[in-house]
C-alpha positions in Angstrom: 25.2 170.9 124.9 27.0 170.6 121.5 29.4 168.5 120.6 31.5 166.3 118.1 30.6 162.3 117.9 34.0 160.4 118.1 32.9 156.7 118.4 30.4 154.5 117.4 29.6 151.4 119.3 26.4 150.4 117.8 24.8 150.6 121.0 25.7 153.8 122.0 27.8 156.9 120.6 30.5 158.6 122.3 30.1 162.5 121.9 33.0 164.9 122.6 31.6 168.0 123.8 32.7 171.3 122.7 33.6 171.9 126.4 35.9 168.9 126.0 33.4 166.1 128.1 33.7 163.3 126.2 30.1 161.5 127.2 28.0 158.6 126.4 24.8 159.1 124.4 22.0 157.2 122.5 19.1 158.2 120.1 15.8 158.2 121.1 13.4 155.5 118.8 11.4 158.4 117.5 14.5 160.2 116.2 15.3 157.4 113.7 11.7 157.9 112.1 12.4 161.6 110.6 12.5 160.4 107.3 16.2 158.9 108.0 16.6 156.1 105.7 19.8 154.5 107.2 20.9 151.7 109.4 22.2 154.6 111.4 20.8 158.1 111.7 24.5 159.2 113.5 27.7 158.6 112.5 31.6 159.5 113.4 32.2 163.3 112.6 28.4 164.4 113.1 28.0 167.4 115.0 25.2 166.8 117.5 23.4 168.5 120.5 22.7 166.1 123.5 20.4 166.8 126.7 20.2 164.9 129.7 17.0 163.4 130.4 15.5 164.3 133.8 16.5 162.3 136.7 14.2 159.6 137.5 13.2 158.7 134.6 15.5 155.5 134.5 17.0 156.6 131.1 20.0 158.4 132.5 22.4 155.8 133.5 25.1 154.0 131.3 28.2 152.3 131.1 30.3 154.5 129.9 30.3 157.2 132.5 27.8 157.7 135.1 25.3 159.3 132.6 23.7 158.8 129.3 22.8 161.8 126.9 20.2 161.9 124.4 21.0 163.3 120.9 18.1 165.1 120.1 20.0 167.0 116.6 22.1 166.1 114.0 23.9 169.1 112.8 23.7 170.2 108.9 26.7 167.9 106.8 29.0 169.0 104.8 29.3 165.6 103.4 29.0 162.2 104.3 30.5 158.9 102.7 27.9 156.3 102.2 27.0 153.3 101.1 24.6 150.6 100.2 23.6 149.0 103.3 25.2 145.2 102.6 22.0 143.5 104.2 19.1 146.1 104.1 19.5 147.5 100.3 17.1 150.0 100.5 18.9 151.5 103.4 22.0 153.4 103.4 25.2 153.1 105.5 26.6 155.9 106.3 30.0 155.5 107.0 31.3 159.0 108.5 30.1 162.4 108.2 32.0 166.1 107.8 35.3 164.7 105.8 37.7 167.1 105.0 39.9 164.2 103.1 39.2 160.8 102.5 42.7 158.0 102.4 41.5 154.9 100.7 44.3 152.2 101.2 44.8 150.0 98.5 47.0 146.8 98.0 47.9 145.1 95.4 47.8 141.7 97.3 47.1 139.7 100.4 45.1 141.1 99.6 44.2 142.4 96.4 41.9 145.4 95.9 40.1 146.1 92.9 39.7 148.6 90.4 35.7 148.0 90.9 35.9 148.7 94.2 38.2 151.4 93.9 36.6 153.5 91.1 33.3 152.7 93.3 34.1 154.4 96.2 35.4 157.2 94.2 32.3 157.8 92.4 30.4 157.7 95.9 32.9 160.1 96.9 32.7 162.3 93.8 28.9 162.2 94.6 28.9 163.4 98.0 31.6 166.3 97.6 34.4 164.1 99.4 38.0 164.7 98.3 39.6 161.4 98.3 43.8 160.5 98.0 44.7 157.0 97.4 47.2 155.3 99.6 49.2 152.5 97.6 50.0 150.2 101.5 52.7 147.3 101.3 55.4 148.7 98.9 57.8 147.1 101.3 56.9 143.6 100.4 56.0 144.1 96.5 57.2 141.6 94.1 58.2 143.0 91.1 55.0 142.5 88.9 53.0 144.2 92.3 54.8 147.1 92.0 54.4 146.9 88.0 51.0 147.2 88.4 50.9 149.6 91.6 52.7 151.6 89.2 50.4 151.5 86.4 47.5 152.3 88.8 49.4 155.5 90.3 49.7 156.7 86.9 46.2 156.3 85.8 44.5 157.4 88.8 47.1 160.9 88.7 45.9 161.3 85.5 42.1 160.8 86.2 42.7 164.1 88.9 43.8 162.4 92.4 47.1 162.3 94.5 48.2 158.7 95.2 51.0 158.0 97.6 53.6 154.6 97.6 53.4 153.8 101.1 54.2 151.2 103.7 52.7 151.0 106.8 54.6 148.7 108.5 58.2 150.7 107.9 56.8 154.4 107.5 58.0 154.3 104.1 56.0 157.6 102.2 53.9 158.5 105.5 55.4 162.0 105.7 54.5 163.0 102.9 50.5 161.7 103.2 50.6 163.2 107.0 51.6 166.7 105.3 48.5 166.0 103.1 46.5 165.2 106.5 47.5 168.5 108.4 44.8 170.5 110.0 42.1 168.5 108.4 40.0 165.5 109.5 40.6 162.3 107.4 38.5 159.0 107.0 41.1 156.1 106.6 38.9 153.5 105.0 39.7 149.9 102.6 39.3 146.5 102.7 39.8 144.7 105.8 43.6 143.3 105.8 45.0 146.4 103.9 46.7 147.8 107.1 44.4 150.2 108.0 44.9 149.4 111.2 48.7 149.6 111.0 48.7 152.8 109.4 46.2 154.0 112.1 48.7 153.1 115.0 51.8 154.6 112.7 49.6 157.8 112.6 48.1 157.9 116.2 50.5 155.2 118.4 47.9 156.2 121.5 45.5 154.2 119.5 46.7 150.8 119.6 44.8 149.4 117.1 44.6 145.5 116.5 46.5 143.9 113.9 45.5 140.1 112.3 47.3 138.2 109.8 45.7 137.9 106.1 44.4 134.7 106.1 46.5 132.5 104.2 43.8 130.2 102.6 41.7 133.4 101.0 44.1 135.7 101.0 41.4 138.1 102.6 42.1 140.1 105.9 39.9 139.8 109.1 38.2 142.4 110.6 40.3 144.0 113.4 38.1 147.0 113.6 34.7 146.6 114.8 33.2 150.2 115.5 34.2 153.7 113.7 36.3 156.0 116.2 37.5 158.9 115.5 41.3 160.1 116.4 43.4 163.5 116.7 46.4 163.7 114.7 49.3 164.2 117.2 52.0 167.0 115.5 48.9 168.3 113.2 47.2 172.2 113.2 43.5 170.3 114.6 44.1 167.3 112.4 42.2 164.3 112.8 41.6 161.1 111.5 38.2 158.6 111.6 38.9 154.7 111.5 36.1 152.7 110.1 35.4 148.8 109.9 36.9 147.5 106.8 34.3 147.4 103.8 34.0 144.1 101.4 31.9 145.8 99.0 30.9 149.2 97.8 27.2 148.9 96.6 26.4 152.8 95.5 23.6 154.1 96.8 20.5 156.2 95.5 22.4 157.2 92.4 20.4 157.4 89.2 22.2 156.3 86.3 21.8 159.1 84.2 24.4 160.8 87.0 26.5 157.7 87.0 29.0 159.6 84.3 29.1 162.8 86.1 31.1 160.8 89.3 33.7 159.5 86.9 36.3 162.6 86.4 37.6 161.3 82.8 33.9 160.3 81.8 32.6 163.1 82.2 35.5 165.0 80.3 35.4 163.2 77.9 31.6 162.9 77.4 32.0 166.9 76.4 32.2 165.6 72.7 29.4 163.1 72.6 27.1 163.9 69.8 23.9 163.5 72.3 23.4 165.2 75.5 21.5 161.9 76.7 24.4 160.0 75.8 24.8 156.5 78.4 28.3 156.0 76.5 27.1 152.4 76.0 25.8 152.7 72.4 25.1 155.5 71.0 26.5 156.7 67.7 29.2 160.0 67.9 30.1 158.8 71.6 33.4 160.5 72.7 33.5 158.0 75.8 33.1 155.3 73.5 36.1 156.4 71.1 38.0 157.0 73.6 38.1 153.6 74.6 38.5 152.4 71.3 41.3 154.7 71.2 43.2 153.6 74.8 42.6 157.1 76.0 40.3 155.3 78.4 41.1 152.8 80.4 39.3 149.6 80.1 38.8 149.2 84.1 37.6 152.8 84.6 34.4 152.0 81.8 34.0 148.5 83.1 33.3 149.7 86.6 30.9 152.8 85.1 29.2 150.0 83.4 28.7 147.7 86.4 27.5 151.2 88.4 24.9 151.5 85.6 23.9 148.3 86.5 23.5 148.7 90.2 19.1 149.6 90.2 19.4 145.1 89.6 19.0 143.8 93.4 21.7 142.6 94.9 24.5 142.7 91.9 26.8 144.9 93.6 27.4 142.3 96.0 29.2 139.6 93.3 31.6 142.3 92.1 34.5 142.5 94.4 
């Protein structure tokens, strides 16, 4: 049989089935040693084909329903998301798979995320052929420099090439306009934990009652409310759907060689059209056009500091500090 997988437990996957089943399936040992270097060789949005083994073999019985599948294929991607795996670094984490549109929900507090960690995940994304849109959550409860400085960010991040949307979760504020963005195409919803992911997931999909948690108030920091990646269908949408993944602390980028670093950054790599050397790292060299630029304020400081700390990544374990 063929199918979708819609949840990820850890232990076991959850595979929709293109006859609309939705079953319980795991991966055999020897699958994970076809050259798969991740902490998992499936993730949310892969397109799979699943057998059952025979009966009597004692591997056919699970919690979910009365039987368990095997996945014995992983479908060509489109494109994946993926990260540095935070406690294996030579392994990746993949965090979804087959992403028509990424929303990566920022905040400006409680807590705050970074330019580092956004430019990060949109070089990754830039990378791997995912086209991402930037959701400002918590406009409702800006004080005035927050929504300063949301509005600073919106402008620069239009300008670098990507839609970004004022939005709040918690009163609805701007969510027509991102769910017309959604229609008909399967989304990843991803951010730090605390951003309202998990808010804007239940404003999206109500059937999903997802939990909520206060920000903690001594670190500002949000708790993890989602523990497993699931994905949903957008009700009101032409096929839409929408994948919910864990919050991520860091972004550590992953088997990216730093003379492609530049290519991920959309004004970089514009700009680095009129660099005097086609070897050009933009850090040094003489006739740099990135380099002017940012002598010049036609780049912005954040956007170079997080290409330099990218360039940085081959160093073990750096990646971690910067968020």
């Amino acid at each position: 049989m063929h199918g979708i997988v819609i949840r990820n437990t850890g232990n076991s996957y959850i595979v929709r089935t293109d006859d609309g089943q939705e079953v319980e399936c795991k991966v055999k040992g020897n699958f994970r040693l076809r050259g798969i270097r991740s902490t998992s060789p499936v993730a949310v949005g892969d397109g799979v084909t699943v057998n059952m083994p025979p009966s009597g073999t004692g591997d056919n019985r699970g919690g979910y329903g009365t039987d368990v599948f095997f996945i014995t294929e992983i479908d060509e991607r489109r494109n994946y998301i993926v990260r540095k795996a935070s406690n294996l670094s030579k392994q990746s984490h993949i965090l979804a798979a087959n992403i028509d549109l990424a929303v990566l929900v920022v905040t400006m507090a409680r807590p705050e995320t970074s330019t580092t960690f956004i430019d990060r995940f949109l070089a990754s994304a830039e990378a791997y052929r995912v086209p991402v849109v930037l959701a400002f959550n918590k406009v409702d409860d800006f004080t005035a420099e927050e929504r300063e400085k949301a509005g600073y960010l919106m402008a620069l991040y239009t300008d670098v090439g990507y839609r970004c949307y004022a939005i709040s979760a918690l009163t609805g504020q701007g969510l027509e306009e991102l769910l017309s963005d959604m229609n008909g195409k399967t989304g990843l919803l991803a951010g730090h934990s605390g951003v309202g992911k998990s808010t804007l997931l239940n404003r999206l999909v109500p059937e999903a009652h997802a939990r909520t948690a206060e920000i903690s108030e001594a670190h500002g920091t949000g708790m993890h409310t989602t523990t497993f990646s699931e994905l949903y269908d957008l009700p009101g949408t032409s096929g839409g759907a929408i994948i919910d993944i864990p919050g991520i602390k860091g972004f550590g980028t992953f088997n990216m060689e730093p003379t492609e670093v530049a290519h991920y950054f959309r004004d970089i790599f514009r700009l680095s059209a009129g660099c005097r050397f086609n070897n050009c790292t933009h850090t040094h060299e003489p006739g740099c056009a990135v380099l002017e630029a940012l002598e010049a304020h036609r780049l912005a400081p954040s956007r170079y500091a997080s290409y330099l700390s990218m360039l940085d990544d081959k160093e073990e374990g750096k990646y971690r500090a910067a968020f």
